[in-house]
N, C-alpha and C positions, 0 to 999 in steps of 0.2 A: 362128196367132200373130197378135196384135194390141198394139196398144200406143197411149197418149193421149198429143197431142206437142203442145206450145204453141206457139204461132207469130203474131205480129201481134195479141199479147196476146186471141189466143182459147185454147182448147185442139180441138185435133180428136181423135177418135178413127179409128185406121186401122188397114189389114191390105193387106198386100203386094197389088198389081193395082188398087186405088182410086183412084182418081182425084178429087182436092179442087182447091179454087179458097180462094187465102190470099191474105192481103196481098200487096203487089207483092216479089217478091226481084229482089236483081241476078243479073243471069246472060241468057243468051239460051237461044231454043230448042234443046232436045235437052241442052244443059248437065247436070249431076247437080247434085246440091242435099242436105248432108246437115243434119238439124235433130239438135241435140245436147241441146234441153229435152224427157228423156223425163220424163214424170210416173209412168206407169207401162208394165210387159208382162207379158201376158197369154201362156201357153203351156200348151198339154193335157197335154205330157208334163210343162213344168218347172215348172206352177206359176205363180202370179202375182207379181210383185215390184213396192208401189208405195213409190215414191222420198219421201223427206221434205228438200227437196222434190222433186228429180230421182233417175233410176234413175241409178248411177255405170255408168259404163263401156256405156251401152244408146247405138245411136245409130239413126235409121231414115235412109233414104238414098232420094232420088227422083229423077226426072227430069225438066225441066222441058217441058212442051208446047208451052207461050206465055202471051203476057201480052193482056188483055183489058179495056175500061171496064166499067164497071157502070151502072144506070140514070140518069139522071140527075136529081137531088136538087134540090127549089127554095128557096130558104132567104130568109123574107120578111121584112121587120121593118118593122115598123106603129107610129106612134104618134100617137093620134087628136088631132085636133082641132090639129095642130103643123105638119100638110104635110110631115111625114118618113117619107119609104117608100124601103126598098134593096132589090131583089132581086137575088140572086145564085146564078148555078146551080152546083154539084159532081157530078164522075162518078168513082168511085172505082174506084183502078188496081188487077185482080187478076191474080195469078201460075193458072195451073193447073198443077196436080205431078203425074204417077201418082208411086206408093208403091212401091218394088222391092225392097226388100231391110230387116227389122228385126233388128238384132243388138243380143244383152243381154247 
């Protein structure tokens, strides 16, 4: 079983035991975490069901690992011949989930 779940205005595709890294959620380690935007699930016996725009009543449920930076991003702005230069750096905050449980 598999299922595409939006979150942090991405979409992921997942199946129970995966482990993703999403935007930051609230919650601490070991926490569960259920995402309730399914787009679609995928199932060999039942068939595939995709949502317009969400599956009704689909939810996938995980468990949180921890929370982690990402690289860190230089963000420069230049404008010739003016003497205006700002640099600024971003490290962006990611949640990691495994995936446990899809019910449709």
């Amino acid at each position: 079983m598999q299922a595409v779940i939006k979150t942090g205005g991405k979409q992921h595709r997942v199946k129970p035991g995966d482990v993703i890294r999403v935007e930051k959620l609230k919650g601490n380690s070991g926490d569960t975490v259920e995402f309730g935007e399914v787009l679609m699930v995928s199932d060999s016996e039942k068939g595939s069901k995709v949502g317009s725009p969400l599956v009704e009543n689909a939810r996938v449920k995980g468990k949180i690992l921890g929370h982690e930076k990402g690289e860190k991003i230089i963000v420069f702005k230049f404008k010739r011949k003016k003497g205006y230069r700002r640099k600024r750096g971003h490290r962006q905050v990611y949640t990691t989930v495994e995936i446990t449980d899809i019910e449709s």
